[in-house]
Phi, psi and omega in degrees: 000346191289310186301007170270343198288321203261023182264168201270163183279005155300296230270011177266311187305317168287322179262003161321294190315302209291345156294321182253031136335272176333106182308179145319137157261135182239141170239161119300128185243114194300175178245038156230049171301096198254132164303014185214053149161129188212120144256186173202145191232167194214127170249160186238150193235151171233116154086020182098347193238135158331108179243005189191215171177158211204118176228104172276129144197167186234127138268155162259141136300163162287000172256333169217166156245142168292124162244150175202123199204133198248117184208134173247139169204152169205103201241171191258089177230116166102356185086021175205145183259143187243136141239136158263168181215153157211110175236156242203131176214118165219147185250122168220159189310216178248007177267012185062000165292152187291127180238329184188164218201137161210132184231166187214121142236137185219153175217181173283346189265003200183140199222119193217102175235152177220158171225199201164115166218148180319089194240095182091180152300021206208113182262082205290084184254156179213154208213163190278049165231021147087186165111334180097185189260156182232147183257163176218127140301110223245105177297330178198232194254136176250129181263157171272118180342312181300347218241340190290344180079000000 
């Protein structure tokens, strides 16, 4: 949630939408069904009508879990059609604490990638608008949203 603070109020504003958007996931469970690997896939609707699609999934390691996540949308706002993307890598440990993040978002008008990892008492992120890496300092253990389930 810190990299958001610095994104423009358009691009908060689509993904704000494109969250709450979002459906239910209803899964199926194939029948080589694993505790060390799950996706989920989600469409989002405006008016009845498809605008979008949404793919969660997570593996495990014996050392970590892998989280990943994909999400498109194309929507009318403002008198212009936007489509976005947003994909997502988080890696955390096996106590499920957070070890290190990598995000992308894009539309046609704007590009935004940032990554972070955990170091210490420290979370250490850098983002493509430069500037160098900023440490944010950490009271205690951060878990990642993907991993709370």
């Amino acid at each position: 949630m810190l990299i958001w603070l610095s994104m423009k109020p358009r691009s908060l504003l689509l993904l704000a939408l494109a969250l709450t958007l979002s459906g239910t996931c209803r899964t199926r469970a194939p029948a080589h069904v694993s505790p060390r690997f799950a996706e989920c896939w989600l469409a989002t609707y405006l008016d009845g009508r498809q605008v979008g699609y949404a793919m969660y999934r997570y593996h495990r390691t014996n050392q970590s879990y892998v989280f990943e996540g994909l999400m498109r949308l194309a929507v009318s706002m403002m008198g212009s059609s936007q489509r976005v993307r947003v994909w997502s890598r988080t890696i955390a440990n096996s106590d499920l604490t957070l070890r290190s993040f990598e995000l992308e978002m894009g539309s046609q008008d704007n590009a935004y990638r940032a990554r972070g990892e955990v170091c210490g008492n420290e979370l250490v992120v850098s983002d493509s608008r430069g500037g160098g890496a900023r440490r944010i300092r950490l009271d205690g253990k951060v878990f990642p949203l993907d991993a709370l389930g």
